[in-house]
C-alpha positions in Angstrom: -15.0 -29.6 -39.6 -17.7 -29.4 -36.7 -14.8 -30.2 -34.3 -12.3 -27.7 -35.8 -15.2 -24.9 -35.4 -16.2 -25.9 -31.8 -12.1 -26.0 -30.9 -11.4 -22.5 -32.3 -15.0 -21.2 -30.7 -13.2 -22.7 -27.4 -10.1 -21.1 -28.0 -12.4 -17.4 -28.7 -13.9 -18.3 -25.2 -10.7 -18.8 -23.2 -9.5 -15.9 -25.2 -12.3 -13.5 -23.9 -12.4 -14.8 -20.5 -9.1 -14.4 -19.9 -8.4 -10.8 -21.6 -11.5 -9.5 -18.7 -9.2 -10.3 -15.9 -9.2 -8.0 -13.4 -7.8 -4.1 -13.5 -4.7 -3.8 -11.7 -5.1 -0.6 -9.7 -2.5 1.9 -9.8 -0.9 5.0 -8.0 -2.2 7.3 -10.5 -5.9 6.1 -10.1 -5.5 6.8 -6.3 -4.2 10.0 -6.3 -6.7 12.9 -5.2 -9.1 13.6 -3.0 -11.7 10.7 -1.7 -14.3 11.3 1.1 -17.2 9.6 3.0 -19.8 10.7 5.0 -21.8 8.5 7.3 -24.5 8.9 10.4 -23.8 7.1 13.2 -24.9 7.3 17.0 -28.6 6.6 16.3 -28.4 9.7 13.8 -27.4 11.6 16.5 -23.7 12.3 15.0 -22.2 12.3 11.6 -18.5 11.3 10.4 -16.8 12.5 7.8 -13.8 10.9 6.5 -11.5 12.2 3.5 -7.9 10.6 2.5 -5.6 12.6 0.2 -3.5 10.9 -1.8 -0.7 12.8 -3.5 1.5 11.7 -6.3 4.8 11.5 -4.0 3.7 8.9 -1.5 2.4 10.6 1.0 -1.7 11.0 2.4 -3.6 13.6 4.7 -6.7 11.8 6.4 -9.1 13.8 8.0 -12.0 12.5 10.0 -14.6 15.0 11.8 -17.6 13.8 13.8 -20.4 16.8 14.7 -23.7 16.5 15.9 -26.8 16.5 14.0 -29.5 18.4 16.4 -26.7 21.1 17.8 -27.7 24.6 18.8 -26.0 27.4 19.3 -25.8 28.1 23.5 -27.1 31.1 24.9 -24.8 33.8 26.7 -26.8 35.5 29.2 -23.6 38.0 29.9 -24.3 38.7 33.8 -21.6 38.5 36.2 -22.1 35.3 37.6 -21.3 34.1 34.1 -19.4 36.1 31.9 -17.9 33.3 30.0 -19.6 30.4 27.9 -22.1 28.5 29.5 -20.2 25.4 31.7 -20.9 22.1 30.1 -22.2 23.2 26.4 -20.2 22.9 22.8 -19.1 26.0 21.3 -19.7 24.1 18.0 -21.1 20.7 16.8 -17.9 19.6 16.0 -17.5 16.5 18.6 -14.3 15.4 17.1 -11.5 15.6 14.9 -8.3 14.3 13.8 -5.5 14.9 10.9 -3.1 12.2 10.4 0.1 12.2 7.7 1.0 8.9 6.1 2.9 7.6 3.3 1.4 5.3 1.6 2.6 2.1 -1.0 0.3 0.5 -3.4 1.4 -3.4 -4.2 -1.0 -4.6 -6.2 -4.7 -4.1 -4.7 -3.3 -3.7 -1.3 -2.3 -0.2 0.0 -0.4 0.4 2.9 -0.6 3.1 5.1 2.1 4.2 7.6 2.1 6.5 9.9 5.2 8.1 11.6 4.4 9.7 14.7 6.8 11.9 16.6 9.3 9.5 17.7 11.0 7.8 14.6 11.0 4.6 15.7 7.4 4.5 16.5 4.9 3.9 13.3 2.0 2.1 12.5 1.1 0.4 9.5 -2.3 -0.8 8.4 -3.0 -2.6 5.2 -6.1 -1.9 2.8 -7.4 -4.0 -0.1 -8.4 -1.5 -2.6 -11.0 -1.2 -5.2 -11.7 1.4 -7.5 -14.7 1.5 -9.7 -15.6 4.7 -11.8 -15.2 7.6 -9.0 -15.9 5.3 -5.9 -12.9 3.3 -3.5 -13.4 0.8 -1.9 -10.9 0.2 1.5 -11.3 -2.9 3.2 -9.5 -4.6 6.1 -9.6 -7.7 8.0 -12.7 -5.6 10.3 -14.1 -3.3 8.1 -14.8 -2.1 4.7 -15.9 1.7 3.9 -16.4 3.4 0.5 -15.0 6.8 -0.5 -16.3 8.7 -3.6 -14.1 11.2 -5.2 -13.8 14.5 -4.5 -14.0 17.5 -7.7 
């Protein structure tokens, strides 16, 4: 009897361990709106990153980098120079970029393409994903950055 009760207390274990297996992640749980923000440069600069993910394949990423400790230039108006002051921002926004991609979710991998203006030019990059609660998780063979989701 002992050995019937530790074999089906066994059985209850395997059971349990494997029904926790791991989430399969899918298109529906990507789609929407998923940003980051980080400071970089020394805090001298911050980078914002958002991907879009829409529900027919395709994804908007956005990435802007401004400066922390920006200020506004003076004019002084004169003749001399009646335009904005040579060598100063207009803005703090150091950069920017917009790029379209399709995307394809196999599993936990997600792969991004982008087509650029030639057809036969595209790049692909491949992510592993993970998605916990309202936070993803993108990670390559260099990097790994974390996105929370957007209301």
């Amino acid at each position: 009897m002992k050995k019937f009760f530790y074999s089906i207390l066994l059985c209850v274990i395997a059971l349990a361990i494997t029904s926790c297996s791991k989430h399969d992640i899918e298109t529906n749980d990507l789609i929407g709106k998923w940003e980051s923000t980080e400071v970089i440069d020394n805090g001298e600069k911050t980078k914002y990153e958002c991907f879009t993910f829409e529900a027919d394949g395709s994804c908007l990423y956005e990435t802007v980098v401004t400066l922390n400790n920006w200020e506004e230039p003076k004019y002084d108006n004169t003749p001399e120079d009646p335009n904005f002051p040579e060598g100063e921002l207009d803005s703090n926004i150091v950069s920017s970029a917009y790029l379209n991609y399709t995307y394809i979710l196999v599993d936990d991998v997600l792969y991004l393409i982008a087509q650029f203006d030639y057809p036969s030019i595209s790049k692909e990059t491949a992510y592993t994903v993970s998605i916990k609660k309202n936070t993803l998780t993108l990670t390559n063979y260099k990097t790994s950055t974390t996105y929370t989701k957007a209301n």
